[in-house]
Steps between C-alpha positions, in 0.01 A plus 500: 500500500866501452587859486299590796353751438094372542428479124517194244663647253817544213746545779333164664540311154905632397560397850402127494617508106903629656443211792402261269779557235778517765334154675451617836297282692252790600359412069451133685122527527404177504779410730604181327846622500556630129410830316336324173193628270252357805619809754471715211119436419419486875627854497297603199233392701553650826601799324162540294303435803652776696805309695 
């Protein structure tokens, strides 16, 4: 969870979605080094199943 705060939830998504737009590494979820369409399905995943 991304905000902290113990829940999966809007604050969790907006955060990855501001990482990911500005390409910080922490939106490198598959760690292959780029912030591409792959990181942001893994998070869609992660995200529905609770982080």
């Amino acid at each position: 969870m991304l905000s902290r705060d113990g829940d999966a939830d809007s604050d969790d998504f907006f955060a990855f979605l501001d990482l990911f737009a500005i390409g910080d590494d922490r939106a490198d979820l598959d760690g292959d080094g780029d912030r591409d369409a792959d990181d942001f399905f893994l998070y869609l995943d992660l995200f529905a199943a609770g982080c």
